[in-house]
MDAnalysis code that builds the backbone (N, CA, C; Angstrom):
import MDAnalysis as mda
import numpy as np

u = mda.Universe.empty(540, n_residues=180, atom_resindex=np.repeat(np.arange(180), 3), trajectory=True)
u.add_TopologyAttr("name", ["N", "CA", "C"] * 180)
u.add_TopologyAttr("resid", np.arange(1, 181))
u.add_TopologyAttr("resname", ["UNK", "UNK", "UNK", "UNK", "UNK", "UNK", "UNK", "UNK", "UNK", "UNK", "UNK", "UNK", "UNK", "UNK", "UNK", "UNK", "UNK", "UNK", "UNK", "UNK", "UNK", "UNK", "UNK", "UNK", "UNK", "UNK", "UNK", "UNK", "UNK", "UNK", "UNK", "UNK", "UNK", "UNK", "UNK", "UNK", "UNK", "UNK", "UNK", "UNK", "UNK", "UNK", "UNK", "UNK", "UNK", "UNK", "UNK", "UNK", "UNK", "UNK", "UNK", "UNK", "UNK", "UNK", "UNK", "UNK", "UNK", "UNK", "UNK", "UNK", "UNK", "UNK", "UNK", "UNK", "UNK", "UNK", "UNK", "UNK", "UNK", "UNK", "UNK", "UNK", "UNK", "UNK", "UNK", "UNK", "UNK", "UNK", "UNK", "UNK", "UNK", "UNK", "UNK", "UNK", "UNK", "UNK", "UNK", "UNK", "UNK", "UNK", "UNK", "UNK", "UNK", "UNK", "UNK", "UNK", "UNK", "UNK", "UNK", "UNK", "UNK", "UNK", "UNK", "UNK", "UNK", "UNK", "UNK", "UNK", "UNK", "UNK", "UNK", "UNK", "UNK", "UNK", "UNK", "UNK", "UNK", "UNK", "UNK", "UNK", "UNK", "UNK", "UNK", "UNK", "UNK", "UNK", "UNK", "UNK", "UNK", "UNK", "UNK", "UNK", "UNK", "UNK", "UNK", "UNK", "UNK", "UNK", "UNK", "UNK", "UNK", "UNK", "UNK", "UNK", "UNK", "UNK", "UNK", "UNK", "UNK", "UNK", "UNK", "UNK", "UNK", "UNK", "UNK", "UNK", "UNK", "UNK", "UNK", "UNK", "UNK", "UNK", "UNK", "UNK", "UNK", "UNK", "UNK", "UNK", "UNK", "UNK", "UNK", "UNK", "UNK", "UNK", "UNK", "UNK", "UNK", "UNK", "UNK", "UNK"])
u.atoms.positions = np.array([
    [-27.669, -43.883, 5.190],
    [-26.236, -43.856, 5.113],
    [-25.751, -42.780, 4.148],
    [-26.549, -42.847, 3.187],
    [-26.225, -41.817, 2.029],
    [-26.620, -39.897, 2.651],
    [-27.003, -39.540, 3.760],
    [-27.509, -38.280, 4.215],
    [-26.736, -37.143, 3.318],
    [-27.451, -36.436, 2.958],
    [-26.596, -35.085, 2.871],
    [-26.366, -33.812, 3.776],
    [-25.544, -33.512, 4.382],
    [-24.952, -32.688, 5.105],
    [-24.709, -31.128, 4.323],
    [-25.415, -30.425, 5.229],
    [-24.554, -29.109, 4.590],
    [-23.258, -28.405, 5.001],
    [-22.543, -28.095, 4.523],
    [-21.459, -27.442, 4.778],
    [-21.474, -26.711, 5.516],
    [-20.453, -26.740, 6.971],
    [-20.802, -25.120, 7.423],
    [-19.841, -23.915, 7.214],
    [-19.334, -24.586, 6.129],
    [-18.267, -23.565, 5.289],
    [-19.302, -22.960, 4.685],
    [-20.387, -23.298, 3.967],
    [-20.965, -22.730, 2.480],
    [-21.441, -21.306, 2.967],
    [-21.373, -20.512, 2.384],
    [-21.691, -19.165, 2.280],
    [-23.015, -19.298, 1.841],
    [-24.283, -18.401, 2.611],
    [-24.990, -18.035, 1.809],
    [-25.537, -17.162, 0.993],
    [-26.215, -17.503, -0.014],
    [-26.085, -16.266, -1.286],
    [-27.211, -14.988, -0.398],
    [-26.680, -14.132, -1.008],
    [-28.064, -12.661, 0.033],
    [-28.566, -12.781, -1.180],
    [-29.658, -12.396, -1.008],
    [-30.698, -12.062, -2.159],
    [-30.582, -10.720, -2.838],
    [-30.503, -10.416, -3.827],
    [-30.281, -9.300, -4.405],
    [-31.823, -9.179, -5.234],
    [-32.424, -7.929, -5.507],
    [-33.210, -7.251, -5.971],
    [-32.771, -6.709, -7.442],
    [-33.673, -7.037, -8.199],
    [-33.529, -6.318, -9.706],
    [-32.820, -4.997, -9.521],
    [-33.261, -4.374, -8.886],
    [-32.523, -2.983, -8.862],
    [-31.160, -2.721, -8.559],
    [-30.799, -3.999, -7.247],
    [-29.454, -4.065, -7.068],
    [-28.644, -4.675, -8.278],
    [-28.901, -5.642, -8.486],
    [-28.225, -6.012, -9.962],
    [-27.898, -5.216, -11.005],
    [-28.608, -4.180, -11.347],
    [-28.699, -3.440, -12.339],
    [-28.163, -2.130, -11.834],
    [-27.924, -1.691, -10.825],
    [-26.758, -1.157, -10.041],
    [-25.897, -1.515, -10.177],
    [-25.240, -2.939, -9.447],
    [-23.854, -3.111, -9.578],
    [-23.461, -3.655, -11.156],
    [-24.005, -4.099, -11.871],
    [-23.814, -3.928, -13.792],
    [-23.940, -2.448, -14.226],
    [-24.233, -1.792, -13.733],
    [-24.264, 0.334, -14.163],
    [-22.826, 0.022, -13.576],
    [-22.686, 0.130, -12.553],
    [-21.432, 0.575, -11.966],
    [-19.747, -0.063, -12.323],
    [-20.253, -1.622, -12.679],
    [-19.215, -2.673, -13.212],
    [-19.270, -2.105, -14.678],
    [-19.936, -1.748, -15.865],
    [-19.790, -1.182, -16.861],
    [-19.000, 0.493, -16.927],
    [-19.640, 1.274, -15.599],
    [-18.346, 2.320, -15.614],
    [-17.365, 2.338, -15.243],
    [-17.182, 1.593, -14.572],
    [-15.417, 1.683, -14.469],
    [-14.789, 0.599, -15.273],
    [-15.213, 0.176, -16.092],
    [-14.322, -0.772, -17.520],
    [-13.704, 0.286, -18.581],
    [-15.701, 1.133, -18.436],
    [-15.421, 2.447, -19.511],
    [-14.167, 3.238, -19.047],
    [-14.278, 3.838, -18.051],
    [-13.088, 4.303, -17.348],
    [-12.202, 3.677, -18.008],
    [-11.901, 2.706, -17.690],
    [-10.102, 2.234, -17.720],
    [-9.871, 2.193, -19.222],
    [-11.162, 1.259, -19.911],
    [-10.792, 1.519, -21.997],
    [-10.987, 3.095, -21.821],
    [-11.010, 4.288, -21.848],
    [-11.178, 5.730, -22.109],
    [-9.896, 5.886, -21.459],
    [-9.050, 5.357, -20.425],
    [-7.976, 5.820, -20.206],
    [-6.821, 5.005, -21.002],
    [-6.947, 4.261, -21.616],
    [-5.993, 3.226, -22.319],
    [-5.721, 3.922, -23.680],
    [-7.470, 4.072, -24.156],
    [-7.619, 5.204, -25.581],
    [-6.615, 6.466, -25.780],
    [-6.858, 7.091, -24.583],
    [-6.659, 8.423, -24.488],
    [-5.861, 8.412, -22.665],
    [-4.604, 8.086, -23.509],
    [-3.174, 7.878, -22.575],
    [-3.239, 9.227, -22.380],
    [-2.460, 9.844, -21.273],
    [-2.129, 11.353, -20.760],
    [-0.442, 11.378, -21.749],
    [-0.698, 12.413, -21.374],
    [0.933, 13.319, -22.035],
    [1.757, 13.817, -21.051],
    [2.539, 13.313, -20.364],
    [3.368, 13.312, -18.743],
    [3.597, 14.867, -18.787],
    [4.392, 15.620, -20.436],
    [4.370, 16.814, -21.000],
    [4.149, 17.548, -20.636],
    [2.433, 17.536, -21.069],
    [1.197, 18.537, -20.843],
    [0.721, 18.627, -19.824],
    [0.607, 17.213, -18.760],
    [0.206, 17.144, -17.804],
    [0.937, 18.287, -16.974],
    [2.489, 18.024, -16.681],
    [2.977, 18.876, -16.176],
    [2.937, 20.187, -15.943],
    [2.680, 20.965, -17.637],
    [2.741, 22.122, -17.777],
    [1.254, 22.342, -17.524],
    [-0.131, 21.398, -17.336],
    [-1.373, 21.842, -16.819],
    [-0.712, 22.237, -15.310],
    [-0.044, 21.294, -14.398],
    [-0.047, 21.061, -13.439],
    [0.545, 22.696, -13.072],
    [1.464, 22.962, -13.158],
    [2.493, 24.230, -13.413],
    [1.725, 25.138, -13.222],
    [0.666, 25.092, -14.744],
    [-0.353, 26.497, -14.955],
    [-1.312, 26.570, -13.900],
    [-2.246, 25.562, -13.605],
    [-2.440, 25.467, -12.835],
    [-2.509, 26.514, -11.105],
    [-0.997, 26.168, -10.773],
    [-0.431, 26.662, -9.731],
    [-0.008, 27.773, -9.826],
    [0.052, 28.322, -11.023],
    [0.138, 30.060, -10.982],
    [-1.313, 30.816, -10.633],
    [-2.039, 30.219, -10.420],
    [-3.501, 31.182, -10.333],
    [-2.934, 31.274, -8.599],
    [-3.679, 31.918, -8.461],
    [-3.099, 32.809, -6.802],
    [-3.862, 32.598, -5.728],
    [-4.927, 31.861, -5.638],
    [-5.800, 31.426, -5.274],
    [-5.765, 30.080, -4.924],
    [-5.130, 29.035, -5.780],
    [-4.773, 27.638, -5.501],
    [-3.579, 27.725, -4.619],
    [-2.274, 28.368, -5.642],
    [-0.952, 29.011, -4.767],
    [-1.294, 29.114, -3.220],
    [-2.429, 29.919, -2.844],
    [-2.764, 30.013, -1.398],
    [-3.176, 28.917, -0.378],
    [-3.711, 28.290, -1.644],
    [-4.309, 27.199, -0.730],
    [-3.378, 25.629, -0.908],
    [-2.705, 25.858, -1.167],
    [-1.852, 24.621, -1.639],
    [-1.042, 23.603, -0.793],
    [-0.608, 24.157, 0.859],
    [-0.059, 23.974, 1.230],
    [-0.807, 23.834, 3.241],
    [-1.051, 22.543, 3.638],
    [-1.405, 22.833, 4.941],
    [-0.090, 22.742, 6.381],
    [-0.527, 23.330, 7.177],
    [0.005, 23.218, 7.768],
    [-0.609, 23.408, 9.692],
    [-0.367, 23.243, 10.456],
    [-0.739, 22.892, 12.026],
    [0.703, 22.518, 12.596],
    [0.329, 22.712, 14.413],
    [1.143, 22.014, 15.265],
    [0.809, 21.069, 16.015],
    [2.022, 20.631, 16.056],
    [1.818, 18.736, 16.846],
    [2.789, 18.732, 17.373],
    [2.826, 18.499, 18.745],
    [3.689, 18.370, 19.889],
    [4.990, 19.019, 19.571],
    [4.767, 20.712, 19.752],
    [5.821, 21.295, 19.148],
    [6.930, 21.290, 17.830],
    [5.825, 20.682, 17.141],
    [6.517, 20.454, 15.794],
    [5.375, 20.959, 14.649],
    [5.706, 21.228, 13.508],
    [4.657, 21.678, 12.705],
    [4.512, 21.063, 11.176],
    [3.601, 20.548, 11.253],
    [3.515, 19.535, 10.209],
    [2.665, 20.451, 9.194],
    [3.207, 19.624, 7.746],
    [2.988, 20.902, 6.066],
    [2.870, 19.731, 5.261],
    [2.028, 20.022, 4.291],
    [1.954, 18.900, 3.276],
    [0.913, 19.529, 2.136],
    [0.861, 19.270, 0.867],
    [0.191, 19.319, 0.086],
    [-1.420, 19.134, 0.595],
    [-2.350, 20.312, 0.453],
    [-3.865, 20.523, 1.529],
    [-4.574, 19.678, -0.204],
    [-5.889, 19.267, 0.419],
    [-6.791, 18.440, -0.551],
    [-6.596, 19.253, -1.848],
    [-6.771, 20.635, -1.524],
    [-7.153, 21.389, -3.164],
    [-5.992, 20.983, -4.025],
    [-4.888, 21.391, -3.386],
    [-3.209, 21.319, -4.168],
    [-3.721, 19.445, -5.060],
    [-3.829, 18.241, -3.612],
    [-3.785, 17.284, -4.594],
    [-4.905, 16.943, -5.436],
    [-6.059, 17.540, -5.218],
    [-7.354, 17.491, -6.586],
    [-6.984, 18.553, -8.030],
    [-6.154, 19.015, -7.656],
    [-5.528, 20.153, -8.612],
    [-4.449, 19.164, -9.607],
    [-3.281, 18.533, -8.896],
    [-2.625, 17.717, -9.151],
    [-3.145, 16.447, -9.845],
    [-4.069, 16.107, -9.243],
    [-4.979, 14.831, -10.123],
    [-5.503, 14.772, -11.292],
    [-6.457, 15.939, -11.357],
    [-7.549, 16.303, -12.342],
    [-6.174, 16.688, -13.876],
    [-4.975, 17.558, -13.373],
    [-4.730, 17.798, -14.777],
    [-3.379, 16.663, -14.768],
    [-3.233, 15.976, -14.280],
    [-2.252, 14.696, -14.497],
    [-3.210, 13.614, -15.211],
    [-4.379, 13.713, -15.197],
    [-5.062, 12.862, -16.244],
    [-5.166, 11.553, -15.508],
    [-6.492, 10.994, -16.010],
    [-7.092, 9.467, -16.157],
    [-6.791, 8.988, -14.478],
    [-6.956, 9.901, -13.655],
    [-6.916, 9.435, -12.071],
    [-8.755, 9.575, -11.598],
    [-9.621, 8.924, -11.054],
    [-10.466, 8.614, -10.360],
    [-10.018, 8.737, -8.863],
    [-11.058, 9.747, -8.380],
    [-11.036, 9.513, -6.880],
    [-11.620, 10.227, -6.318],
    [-12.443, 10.084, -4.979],
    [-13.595, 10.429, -4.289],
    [-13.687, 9.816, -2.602],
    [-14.372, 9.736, -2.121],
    [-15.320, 8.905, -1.143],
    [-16.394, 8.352, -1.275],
    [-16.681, 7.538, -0.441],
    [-18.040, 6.999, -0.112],
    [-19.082, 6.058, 0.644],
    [-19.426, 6.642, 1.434],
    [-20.006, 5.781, 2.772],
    [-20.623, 4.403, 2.405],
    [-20.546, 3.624, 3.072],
    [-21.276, 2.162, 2.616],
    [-21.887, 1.402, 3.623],
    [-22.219, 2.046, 4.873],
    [-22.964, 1.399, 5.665],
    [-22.704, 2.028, 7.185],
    [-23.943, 2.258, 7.742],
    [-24.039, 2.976, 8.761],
    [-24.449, 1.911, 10.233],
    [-24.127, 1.736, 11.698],
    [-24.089, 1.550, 12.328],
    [-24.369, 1.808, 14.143],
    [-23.955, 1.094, 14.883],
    [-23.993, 1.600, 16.491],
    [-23.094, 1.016, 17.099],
    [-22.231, 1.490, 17.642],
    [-21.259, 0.632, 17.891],
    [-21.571, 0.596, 19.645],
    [-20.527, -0.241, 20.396],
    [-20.995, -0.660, 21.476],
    [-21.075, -0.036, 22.760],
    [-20.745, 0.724, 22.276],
    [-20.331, 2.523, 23.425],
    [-21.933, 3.188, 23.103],
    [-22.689, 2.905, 22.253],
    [-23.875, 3.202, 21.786],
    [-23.892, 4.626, 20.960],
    [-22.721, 4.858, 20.445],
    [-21.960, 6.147, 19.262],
    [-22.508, 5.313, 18.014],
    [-23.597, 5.750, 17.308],
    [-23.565, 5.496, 16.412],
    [-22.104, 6.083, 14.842],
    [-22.167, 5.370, 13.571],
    [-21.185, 5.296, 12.964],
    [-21.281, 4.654, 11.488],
    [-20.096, 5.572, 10.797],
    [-20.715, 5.339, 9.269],
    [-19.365, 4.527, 8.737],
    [-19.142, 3.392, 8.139],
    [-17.892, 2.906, 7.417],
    [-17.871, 3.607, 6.268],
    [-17.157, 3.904, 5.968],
    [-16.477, 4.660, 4.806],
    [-14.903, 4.520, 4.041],
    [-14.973, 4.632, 2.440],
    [-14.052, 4.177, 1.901],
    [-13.561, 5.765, 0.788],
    [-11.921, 5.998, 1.303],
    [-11.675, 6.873, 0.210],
    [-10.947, 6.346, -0.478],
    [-11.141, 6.753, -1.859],
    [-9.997, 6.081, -3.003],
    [-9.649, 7.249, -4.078],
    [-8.364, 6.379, -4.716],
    [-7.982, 7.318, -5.897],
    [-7.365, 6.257, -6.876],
    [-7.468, 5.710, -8.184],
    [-7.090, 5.080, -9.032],
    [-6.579, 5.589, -10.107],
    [-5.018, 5.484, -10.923],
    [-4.623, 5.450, -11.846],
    [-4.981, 4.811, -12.715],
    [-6.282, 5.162, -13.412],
    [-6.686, 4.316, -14.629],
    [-6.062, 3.859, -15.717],
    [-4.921, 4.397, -16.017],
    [-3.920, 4.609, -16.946],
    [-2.757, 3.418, -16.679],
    [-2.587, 3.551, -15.601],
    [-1.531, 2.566, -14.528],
    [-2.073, 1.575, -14.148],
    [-3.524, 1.540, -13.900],
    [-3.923, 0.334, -13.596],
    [-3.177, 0.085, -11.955],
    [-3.059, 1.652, -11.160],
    [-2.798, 1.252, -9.799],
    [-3.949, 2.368, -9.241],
    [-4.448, 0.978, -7.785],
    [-5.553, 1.957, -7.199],
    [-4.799, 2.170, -5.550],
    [-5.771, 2.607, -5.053],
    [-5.397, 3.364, -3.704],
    [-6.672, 3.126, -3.080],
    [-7.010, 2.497, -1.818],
    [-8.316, 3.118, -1.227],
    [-8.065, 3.017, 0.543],
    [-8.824, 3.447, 1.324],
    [-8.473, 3.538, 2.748],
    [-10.098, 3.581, 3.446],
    [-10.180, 2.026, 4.315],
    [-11.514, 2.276, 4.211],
    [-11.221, 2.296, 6.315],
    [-12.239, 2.829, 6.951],
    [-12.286, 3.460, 7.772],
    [-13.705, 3.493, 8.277],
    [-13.681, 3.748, 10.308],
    [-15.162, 4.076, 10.711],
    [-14.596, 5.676, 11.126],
    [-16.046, 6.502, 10.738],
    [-16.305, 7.262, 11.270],
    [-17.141, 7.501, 11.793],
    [-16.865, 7.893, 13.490],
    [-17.958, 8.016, 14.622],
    [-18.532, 9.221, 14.658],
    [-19.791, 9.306, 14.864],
    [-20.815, 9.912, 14.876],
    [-20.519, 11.021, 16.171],
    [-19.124, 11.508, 16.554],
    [-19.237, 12.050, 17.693],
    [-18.441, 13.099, 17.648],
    [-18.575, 14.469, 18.624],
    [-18.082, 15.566, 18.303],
    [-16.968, 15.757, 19.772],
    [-15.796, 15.996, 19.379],
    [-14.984, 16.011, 20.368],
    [-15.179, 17.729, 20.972],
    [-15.298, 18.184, 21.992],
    [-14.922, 18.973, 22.252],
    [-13.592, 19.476, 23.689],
    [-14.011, 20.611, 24.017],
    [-12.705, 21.040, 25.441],
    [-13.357, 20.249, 26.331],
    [-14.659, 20.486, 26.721],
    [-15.554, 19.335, 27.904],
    [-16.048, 18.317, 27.440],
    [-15.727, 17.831, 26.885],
    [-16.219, 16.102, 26.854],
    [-16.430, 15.997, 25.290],
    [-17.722, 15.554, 24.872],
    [-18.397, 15.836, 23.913],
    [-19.736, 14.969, 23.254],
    [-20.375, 14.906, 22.130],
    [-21.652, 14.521, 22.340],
    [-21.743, 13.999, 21.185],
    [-22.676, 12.958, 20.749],
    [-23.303, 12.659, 19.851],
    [-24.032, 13.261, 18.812],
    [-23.782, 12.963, 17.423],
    [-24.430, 13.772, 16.271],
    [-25.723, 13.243, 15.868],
    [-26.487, 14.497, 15.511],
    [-27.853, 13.495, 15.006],
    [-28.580, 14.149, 14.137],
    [-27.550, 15.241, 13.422],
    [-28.213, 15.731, 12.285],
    [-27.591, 15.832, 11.185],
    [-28.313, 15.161, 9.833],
    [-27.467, 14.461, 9.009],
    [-26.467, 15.516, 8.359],
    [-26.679, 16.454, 8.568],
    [-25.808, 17.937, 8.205],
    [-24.761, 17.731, 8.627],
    [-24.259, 17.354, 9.844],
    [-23.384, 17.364, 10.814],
    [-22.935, 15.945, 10.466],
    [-23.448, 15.282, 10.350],
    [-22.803, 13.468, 10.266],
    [-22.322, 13.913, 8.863],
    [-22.550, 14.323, 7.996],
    [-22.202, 14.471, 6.583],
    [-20.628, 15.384, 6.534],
    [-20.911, 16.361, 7.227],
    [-19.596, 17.395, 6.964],
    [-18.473, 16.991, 7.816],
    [-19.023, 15.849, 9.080],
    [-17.760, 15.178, 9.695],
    [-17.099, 13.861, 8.759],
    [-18.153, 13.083, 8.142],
    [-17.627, 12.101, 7.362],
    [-17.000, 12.664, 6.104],
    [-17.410, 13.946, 5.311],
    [-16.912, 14.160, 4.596],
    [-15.262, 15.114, 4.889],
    [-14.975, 15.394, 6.076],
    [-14.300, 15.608, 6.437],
    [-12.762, 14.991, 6.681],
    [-13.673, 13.777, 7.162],
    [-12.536, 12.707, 7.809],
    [-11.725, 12.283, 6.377],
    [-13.112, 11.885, 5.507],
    [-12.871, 11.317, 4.489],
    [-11.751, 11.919, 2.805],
    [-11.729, 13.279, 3.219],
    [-11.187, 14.179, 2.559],
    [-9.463, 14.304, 3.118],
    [-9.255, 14.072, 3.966],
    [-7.789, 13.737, 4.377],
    [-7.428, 12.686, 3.671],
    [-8.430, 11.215, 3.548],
    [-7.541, 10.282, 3.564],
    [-7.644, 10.260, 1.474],
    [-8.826, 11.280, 0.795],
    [-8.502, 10.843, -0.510],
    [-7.278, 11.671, -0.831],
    [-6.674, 12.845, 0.162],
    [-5.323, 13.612, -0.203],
    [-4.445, 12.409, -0.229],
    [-4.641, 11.792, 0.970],
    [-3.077, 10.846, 0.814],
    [-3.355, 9.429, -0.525],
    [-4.506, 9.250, -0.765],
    [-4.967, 8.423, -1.741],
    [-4.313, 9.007, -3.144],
    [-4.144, 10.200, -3.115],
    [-4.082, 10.511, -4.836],
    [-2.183, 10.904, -4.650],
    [-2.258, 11.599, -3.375],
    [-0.500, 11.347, -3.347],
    [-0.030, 10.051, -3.420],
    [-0.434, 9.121, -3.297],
    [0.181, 7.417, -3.421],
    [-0.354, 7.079, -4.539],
    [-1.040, 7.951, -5.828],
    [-1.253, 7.037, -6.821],
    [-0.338, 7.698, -8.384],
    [0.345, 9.053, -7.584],
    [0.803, 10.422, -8.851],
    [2.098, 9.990, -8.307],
    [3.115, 9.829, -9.399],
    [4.066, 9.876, -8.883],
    [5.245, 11.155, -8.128],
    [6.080, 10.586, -7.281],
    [6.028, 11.682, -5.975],
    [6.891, 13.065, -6.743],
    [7.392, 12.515, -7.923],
    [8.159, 13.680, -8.936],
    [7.292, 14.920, -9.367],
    [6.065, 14.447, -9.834],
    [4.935, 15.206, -10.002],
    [4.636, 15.994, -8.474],
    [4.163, 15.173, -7.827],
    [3.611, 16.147, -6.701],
    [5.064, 16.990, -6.249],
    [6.115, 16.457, -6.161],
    [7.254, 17.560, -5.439],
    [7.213, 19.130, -6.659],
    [7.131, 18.750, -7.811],
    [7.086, 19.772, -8.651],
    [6.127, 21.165, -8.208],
])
């Protein structure tokens, strides 16, 4: 009468490996450091600016600062990755990158990598991230084909993934800064 039943709510624990543990404690200890190093050593909205400014006088960023393409007879412009890694780095105590976290096959038999871009205001204590699949496949004019060399899976994921940390660090700077 007394049986015990298991839950089929209960989650079970995965087994983690010494190494994984001591991974995710490396990684849970740097980004604490992060955020006390950005609390320490607050930015100067000031300086930031006038980095940001100086910055944009080199002639070379100036060039590259600005993308632009057409889309259904219209032409779309926006601040290109360099402009907002430019914008980030001297606005201070912002984190942000990519990074793949698990690779796949999906049912079309396209293999595929999940991937997460982010950008965090350490300072603000506001983050940003955009997590996403990217398929292993190359569009072309005739059809197109499957990737299978990690060269190619790399410069498409890092690709994809590089759009979405632009709009990651534009949603974490405020939009006064970036219009400047």
């Amino acid at each position: 009468m007394n049986e015990l039943v298991e839950s089929p709510f209960a989650a079970e624990a995965p087994l983690a490996t010494a190494g994984a543990r001591q991974s995710e404690s490396r990684e849970v200890a740097e980004i604490q450091t992060q955020y006390l190093m950005a609390q320490r050593f607050p930015r100067d909205p000031r300086a930031s600016m006038d980095g940001i400014i100086n910055a944009f006088a080199r002639p070379r960023l100036a060039e590259r600062a600005q993308y632009e393409y057409a889309r259904g007879g219209n032409d779309i412009t926006g601040p290109s990755i360099h402009a907002a890694q430019a914008i980030a780095q001297q606005w201070g105590n912002v984190a942000f990158g990519w990074q793949e976290f698990s690779r796949g096959v999906g049912p079309d038999g396209v293999p595929y990598s999940e991937v997460k871009a982010y950008a965090t205001d350490l300072q603000a204590r506001v983050p940003r991230d955009i997590k996403f699949i990217c398929r292993h496949w190359r569009d072309t004019k005739k059809g197109g084909y499957k990737l299978s060399d990690e060269r190619d899976i790399y410069e498409l994921c890092a690709n994809m993934a590089q759009r979405r940390v632009r709009a990651c660090i534009l949603a974490v700077v405020p939009q006064d800064v970036i219009d400047t």
